[in-house]
Wavefront OBJ file of the C-alpha trace (Angstrom):
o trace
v -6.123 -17.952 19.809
v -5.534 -15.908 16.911
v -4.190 -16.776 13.445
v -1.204 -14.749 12.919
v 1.468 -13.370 10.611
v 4.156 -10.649 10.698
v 4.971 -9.387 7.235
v 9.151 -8.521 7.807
v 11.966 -7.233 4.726
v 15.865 -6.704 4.882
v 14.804 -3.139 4.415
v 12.900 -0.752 3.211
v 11.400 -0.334 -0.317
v 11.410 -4.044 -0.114
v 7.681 -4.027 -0.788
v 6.246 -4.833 2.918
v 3.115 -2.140 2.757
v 2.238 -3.935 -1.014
v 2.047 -7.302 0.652
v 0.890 -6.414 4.071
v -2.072 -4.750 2.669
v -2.682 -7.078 -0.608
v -2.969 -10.021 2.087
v -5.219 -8.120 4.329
v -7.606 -7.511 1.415
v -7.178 -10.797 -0.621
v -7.983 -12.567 2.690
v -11.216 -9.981 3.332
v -12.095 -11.056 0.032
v -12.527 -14.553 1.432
v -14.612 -13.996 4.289
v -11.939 -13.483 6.650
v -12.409 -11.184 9.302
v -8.702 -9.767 9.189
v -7.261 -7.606 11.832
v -4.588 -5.218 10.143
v -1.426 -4.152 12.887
v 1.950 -2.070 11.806
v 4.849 -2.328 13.818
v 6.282 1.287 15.012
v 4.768 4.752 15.089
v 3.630 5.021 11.784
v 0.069 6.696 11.052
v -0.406 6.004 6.944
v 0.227 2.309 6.563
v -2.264 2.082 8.882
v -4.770 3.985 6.792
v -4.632 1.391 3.859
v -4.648 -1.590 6.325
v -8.270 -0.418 7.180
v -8.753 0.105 3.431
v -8.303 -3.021 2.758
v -9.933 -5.024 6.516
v -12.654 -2.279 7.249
v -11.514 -2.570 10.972
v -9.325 0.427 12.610
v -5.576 -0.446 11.745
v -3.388 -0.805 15.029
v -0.100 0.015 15.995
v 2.438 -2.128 18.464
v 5.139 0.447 19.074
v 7.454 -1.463 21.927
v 8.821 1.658 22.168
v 6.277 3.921 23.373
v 4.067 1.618 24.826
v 6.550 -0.916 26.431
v 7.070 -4.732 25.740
v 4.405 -5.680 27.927
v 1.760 -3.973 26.282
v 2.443 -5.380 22.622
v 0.419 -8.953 23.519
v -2.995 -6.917 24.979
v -2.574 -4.355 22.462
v -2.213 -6.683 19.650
v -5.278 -9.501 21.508
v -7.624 -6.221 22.392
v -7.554 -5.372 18.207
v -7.403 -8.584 16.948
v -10.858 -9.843 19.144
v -12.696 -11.666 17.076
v -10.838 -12.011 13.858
v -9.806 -15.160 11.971
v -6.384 -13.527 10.983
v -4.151 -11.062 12.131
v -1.572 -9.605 9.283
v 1.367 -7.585 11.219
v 3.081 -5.475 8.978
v 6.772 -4.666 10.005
v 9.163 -1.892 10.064
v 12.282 -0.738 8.237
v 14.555 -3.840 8.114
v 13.378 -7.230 10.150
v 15.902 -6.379 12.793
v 16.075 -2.193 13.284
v 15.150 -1.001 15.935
v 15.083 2.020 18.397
v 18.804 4.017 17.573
v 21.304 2.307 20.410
v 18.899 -0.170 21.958
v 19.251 -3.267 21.092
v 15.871 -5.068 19.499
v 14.344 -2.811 21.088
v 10.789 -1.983 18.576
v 12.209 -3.769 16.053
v 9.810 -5.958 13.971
v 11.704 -8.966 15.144
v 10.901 -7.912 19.119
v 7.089 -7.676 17.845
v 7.629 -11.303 16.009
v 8.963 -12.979 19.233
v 6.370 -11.263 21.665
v 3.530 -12.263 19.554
v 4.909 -15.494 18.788
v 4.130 -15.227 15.682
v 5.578 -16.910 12.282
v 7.734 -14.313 10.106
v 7.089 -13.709 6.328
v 10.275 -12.179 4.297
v 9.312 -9.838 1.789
v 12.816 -9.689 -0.602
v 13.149 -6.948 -3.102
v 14.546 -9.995 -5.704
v 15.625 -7.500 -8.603
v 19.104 -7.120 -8.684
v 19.532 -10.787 -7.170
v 19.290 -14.630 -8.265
v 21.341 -17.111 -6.242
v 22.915 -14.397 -3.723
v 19.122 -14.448 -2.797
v 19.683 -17.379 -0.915
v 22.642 -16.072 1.613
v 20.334 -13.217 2.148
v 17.756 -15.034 3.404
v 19.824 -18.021 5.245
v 21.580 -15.018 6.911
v 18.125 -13.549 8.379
v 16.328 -16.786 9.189
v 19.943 -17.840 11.473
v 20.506 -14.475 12.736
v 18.480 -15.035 15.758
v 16.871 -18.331 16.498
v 13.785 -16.846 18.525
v 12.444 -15.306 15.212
v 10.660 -18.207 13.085
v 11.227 -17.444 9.149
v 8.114 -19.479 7.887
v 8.645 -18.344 4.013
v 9.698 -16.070 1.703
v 7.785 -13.422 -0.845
v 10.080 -12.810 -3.620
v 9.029 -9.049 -5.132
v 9.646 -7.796 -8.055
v 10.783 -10.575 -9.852
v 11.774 -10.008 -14.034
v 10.823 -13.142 -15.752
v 9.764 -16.594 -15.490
v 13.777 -17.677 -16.242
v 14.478 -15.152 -13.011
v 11.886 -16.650 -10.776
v 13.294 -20.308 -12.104
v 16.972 -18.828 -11.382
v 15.570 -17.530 -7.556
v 13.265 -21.117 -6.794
v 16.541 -22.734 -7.377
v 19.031 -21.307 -4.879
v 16.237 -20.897 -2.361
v 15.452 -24.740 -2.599
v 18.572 -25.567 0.018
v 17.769 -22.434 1.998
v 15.000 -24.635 4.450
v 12.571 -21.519 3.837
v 10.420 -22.404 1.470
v 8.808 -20.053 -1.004
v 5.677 -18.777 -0.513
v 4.959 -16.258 -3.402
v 6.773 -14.543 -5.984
v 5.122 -11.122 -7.333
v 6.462 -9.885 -10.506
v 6.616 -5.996 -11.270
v 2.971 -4.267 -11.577
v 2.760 -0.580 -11.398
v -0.684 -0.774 -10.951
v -0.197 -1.311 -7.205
v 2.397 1.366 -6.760
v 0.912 4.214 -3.963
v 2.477 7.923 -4.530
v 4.856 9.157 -1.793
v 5.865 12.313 -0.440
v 8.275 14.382 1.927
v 6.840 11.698 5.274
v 5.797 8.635 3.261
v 3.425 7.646 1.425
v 0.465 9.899 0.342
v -2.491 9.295 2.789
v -5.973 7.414 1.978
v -7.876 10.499 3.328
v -5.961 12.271 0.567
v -6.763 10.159 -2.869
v -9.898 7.643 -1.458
v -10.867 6.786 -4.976
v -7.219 6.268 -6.147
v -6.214 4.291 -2.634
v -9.479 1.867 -3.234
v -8.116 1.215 -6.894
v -4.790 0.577 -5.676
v -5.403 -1.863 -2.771
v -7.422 -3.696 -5.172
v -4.696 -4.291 -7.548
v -2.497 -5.112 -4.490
v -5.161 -7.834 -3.562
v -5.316 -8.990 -6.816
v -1.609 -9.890 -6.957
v -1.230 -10.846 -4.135
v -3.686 -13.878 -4.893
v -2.327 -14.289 -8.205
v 1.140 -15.107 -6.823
v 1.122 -16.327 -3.620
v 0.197 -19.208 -2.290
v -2.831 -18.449 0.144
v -3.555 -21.694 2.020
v 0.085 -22.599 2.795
v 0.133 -19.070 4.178
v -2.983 -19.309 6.337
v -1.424 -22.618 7.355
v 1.586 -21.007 8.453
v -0.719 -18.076 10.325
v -2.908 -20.914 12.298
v 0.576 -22.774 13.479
v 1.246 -19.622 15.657
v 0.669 -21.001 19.319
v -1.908 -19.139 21.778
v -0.723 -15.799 23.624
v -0.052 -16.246 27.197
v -1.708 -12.294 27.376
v -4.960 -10.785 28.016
v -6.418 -8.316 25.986
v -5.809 -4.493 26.842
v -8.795 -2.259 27.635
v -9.208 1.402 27.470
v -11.327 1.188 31.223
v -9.817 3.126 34.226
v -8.459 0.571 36.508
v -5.052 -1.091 37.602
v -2.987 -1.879 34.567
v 0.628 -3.613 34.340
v 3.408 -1.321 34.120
v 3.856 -1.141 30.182
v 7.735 -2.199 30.445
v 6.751 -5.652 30.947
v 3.917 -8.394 31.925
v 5.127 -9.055 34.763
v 5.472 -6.663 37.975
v 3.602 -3.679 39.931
v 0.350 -2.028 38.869
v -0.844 1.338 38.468
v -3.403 2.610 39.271
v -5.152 5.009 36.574
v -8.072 7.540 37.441
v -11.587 6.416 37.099
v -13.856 7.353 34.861
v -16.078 10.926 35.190
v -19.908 9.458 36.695
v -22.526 11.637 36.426
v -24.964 12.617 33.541
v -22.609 15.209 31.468
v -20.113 14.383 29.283
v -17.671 16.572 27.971
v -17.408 17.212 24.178
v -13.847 16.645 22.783
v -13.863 17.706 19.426
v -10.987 16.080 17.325
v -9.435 17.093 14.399
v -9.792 14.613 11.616
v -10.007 15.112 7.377
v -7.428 15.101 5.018
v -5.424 17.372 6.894
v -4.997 15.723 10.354
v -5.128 11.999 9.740
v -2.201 10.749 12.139
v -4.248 9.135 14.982
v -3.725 6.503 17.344
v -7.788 3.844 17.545
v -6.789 4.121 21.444
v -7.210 7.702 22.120
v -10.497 7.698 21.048
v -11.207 4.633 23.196
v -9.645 6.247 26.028
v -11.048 9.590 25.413
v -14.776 7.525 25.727
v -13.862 5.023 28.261
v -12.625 8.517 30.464
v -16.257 9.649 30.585
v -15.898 12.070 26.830
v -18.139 12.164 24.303
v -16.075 12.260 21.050
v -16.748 14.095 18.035
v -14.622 14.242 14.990
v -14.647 17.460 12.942
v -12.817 18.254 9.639
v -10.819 22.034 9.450
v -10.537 22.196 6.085
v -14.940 22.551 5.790
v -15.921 22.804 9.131
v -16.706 26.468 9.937
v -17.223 25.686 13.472
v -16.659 23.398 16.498
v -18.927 20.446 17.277
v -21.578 21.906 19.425
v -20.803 22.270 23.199
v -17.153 21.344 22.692
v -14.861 21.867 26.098
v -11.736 20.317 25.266
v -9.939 20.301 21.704
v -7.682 17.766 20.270
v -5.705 17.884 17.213
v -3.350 15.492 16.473
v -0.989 14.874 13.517
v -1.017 15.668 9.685
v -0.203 17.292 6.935
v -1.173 20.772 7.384
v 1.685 22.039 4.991
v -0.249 20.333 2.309
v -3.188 22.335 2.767
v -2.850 26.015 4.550
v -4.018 28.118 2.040
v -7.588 25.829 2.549
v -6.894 25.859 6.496
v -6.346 29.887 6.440
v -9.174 30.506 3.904
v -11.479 28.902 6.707
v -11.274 32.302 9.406
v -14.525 31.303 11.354
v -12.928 27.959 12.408
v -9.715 29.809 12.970
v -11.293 32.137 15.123
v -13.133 29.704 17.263
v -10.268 27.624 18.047
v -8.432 30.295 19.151
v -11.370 31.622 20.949
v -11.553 28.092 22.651
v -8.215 28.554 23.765
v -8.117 32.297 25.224
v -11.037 30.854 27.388
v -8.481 28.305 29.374
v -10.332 25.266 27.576
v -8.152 21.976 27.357
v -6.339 21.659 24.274
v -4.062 18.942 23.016
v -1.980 19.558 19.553
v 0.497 17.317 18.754
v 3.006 18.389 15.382
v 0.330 19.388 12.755
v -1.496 20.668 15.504
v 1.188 22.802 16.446
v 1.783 24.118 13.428
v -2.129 24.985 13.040
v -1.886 27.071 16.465
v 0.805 29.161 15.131
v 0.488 32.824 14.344
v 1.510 31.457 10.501
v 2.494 28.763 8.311
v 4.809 29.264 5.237
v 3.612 32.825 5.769
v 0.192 31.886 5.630
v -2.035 33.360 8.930
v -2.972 30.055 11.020
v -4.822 30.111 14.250
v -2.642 32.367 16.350
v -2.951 30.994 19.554
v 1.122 30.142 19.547
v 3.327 33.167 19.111
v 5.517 31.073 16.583
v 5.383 30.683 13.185
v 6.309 27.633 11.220
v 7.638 26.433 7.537
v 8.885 23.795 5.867
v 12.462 22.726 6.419
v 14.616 20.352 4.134
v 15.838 18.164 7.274
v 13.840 15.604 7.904
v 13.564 15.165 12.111
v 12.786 11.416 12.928
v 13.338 9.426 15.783
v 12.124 8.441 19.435
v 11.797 10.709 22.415
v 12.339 10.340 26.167
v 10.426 13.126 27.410
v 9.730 14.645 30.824
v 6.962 17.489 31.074
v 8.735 20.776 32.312
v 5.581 22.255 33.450
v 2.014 21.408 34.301
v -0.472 20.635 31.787
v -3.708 19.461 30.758
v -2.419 16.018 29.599
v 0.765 15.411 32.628
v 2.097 16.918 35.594
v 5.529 18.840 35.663
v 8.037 15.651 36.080
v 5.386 12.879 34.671
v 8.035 10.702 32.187
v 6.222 9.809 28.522
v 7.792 8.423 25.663
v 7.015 9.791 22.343
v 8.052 10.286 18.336
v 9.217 13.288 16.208
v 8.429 12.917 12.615
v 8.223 16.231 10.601
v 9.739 18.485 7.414
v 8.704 21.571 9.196
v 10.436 23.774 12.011
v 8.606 26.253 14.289
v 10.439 29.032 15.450
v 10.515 29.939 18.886
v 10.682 25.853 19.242
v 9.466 26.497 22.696
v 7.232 28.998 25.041
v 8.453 30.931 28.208
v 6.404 27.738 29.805
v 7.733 24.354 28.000
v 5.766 21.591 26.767
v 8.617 18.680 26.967
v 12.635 18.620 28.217
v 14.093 15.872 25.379
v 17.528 13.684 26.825
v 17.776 12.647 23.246
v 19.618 12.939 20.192
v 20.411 16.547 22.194
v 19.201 17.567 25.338
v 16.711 20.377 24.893
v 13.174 21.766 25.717
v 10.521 22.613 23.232
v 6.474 23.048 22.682
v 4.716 25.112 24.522
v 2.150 25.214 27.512
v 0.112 28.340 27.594
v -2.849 28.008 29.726
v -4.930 24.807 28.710
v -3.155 24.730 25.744
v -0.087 21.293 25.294
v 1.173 21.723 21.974
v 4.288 19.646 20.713
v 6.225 17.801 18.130
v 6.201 15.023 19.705
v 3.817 12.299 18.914
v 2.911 9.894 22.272
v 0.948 6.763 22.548
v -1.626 6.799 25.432
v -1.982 3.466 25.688
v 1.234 3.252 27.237
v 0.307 6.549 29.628
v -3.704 6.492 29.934
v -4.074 8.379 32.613
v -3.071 11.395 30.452
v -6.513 10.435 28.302
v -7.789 10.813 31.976
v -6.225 13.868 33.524
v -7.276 15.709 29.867
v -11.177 14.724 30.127
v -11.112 15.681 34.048
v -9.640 18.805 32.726
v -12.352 19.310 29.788
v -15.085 18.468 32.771
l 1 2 3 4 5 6 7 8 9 10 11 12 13 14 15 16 17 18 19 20 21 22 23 24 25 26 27 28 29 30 31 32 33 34 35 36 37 38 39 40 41 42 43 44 45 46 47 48 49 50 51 52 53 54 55 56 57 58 59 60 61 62 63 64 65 66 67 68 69 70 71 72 73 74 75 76 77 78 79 80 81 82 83 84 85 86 87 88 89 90 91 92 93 94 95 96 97 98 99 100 101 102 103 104 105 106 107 108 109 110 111 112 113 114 115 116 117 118 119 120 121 122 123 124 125 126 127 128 129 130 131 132 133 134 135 136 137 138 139 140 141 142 143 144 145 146 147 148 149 150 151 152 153 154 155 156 157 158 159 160 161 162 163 164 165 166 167 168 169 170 171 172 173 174 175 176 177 178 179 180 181 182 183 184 185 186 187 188 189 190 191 192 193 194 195 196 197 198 199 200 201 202 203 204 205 206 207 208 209 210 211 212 213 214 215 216 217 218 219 220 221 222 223 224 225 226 227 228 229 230 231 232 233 234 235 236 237 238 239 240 241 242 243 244 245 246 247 248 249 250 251 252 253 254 255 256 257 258 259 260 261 262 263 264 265 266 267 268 269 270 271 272 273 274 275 276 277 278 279 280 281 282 283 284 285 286 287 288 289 290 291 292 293 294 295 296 297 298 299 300 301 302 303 304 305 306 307 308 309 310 311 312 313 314 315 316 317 318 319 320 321 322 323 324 325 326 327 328 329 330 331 332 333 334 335 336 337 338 339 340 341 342 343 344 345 346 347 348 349 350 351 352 353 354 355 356 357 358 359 360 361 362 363 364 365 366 367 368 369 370 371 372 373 374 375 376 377 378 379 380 381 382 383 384 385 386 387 388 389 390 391 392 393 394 395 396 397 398 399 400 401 402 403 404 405 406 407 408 409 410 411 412 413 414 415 416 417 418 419 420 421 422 423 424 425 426 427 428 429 430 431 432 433 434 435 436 437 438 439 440 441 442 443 444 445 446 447 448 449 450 451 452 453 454 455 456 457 458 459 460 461 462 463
């Protein structure tokens, strides 16, 4: 049984990351082992939840990992915490594009059971407040509205004007925040700027955040509201080989994923971490380990070399366009990653790692394993993929079916290799990455939780 709450908005910009995080830490602050979760693919918000909890911050994507794997996921982070603080996604109710609920925050409220928390933007509003939130606690009578967080509120005669209307609503009002720019983060071209990326500044800010947060919200109605969330008919996931559920749901046949490497040896998988290539999933690592690989994290940007006896490379997401005249500037690491490569060694790069394996980004010389060369692009690609590999690989087998994410500012041109990493059904049909040897390298972003036996195939590949 874990204390729970999901931290939901009408939109964006309402203010969810400000709250989700300012209740994570102003509960720390009590003693409270807290267990941060975001809803979706997202790799930053996660970043401050840990900020703010000191434990890894954990994502429940429905999408990528299936329905059925939100409870373990959500049980196997949240062991042994007091509290569990869910931050949601876009608005309470959106979703995957054309299905449904499907990963919406509200599909992540009902599967956890847990009470909702409405974060409303109150700054152009007083009375109409109170449709807005009547319309959202009715809308669907599976999702339990427990209270309301009014952000962003003027003056003491605008919260009086807000308390008011909301006193017929049946959702009572459990904090009202007024404007502080204190707790404002910086954003970008993906979001907002990463922790990795301003530590000093990010500590500062999710101080301030806690600090409001206990200044205007009422704390012990809202831990009441978090331990009247019933237990979860779920066990917790674990990253051990073994027969797991099909990750579409909790109910039906098992699979069957490959056991872990025995013997004495371990294979190094070096993976890319620093400020440049901080979009990571905690369950790769734990799969990586529980696969039979010793992980070790190294940073490109003042690293001049791989960790010592590395066989398999992974480099995951980022913001390499932030930082390639540091990434070029650093030729020995260049020149042993693509070194690592020519030799038929396992590598996985998923969207900043692609970019780093081109011959160039924005004109500046990357690693050159890819013959592509990347730059930064004013469309924005976003959105869910249904992928199918095209060709064999060190992570699936030509046919294998994996859901994943696209997220970048950047295009790569030729989007794909004679040999394909990934055939797309959606929002065109089309092929693109590249396998070249033991190299995967793609746009899209997956979730091995919901396919561990690609953690698997890659280690026996690395061994």
């Amino acid at each position: 049984m874990v204390a729970r709450l999901v931290i939901a908005a009408p939109s964006s910009g309402a203010g969810k990351t400000t709250v989700a995080t300012g209740l994570m830490a102003a509960f720390a602050g009590r003693g409270l082992a807290v267990s941060p979760h975001k809803v979706g693919p997202d790799y930053i918000d996660p970043g401050y939840h840990a900020l703010a909890t000191g434990r890894p911050g954990r994502n429940l994507d429905a999408y990528m990992c299936g329905t059925g794997l939100v409870g373990p996921l959500f049980l196997h982070g949240s062991r042994g915490c007091d509290l569990a603080v869910v931050e949601g996604v876009m608005g309470l109710y959106d979703g995957a594009a054309d299905q449904g609920e499907l990963a919406s925050t509200a599909q992540v409220a009902k599967l956890l059971k847990a009470p909702v928390v409405l974060v409303v933007d109150a700054s152009s509003q007083s009375r109409s407040v109170a449709a807005l939130v009547h319309g959202f606690a009715s809308w669907d009578p599976e999702v339990r509205i427990g209270g309301v967080i009014l952000n962003k509120v003027a003056t003491d005669r605008h919260e009086h004007l807000l308390r008011d209307a909301l006193g017929e609503s049946g959702v009572p009002v459990l904090g009202v925040l007024r404007r502080a720019p204190a707790v404002a983060t910086p954003s970008r071209h993906l979001g907002l700027v990463p922790v990795a990326e301003r530590q000093a500044q990010a500590v500062e800010a999710v101080a301030a955040q806690a600090e409001q947060v206990r200044a205007g919200c009422d704390m012990e109605a809202l831990l009441a509201l978090a331990r009247s969330a019933p237990p979860l008919d779920a066990e917790p996931w674990t990253p051990e080989p073994g027969e797991r559920p099909l990750p579409g749901g909790s109910a039906g046949p098992v699979r069957a994923v490959p056991a872990a490497r025995t013997g004495t040896a371990r294979p190094v998988v070096a993976v890319a971490g620093g400020a440049a290539f901080t979009f990571s999933y905690a369950e790769h690592t734990e799969l990586l380990n529980a696969a039979g690989a010793e992980v070790v994290t190294f940073d490109p940007l003042r690293d001049e070399r791989l960790p010592e006896g590395t066989s398999g490379l992974v480099i995951g997401g980022g913001f390499p366009e932030m930082y390639g005249a540091e990434l070029s500037a650093n030729e020995p690491l260049r020149g042993a990653v693509a070194a690592l490569a020519a030799s038929g060694a396992p590598v996985a790069a998923e969207c900043a790692g692609l970019l780093y394996l081109a011959r160039s980004l924005d004109g500046t010389p990357m690693c050159g394993v890819l013959d592509a060369d990347a730059r930064m692009s004013e469309r924005l690609t976003l959105g869910y993929r249904d992928a199918v590999a095209v060709n064999d690989s060190v992570l699936a087998p030509a046919g294998a079916r994996l859901r994943g994410h696209e997220f970048h500012r950047t295009v790569i041109e030729p989007g794909a290799g004679p040999l394909a990493a990934w055939g797309l059904r959606q929002p065109e049909r089309r092929v693109e990455g590249f396998v070249r040897g033991g190299v995967h390298a793609s746009y899209v972003h997956t979730h091995w939780a919901g396919s561990p036996e690609v953690a698997a195939r890659f280690v026996e590949h690395c061994a």
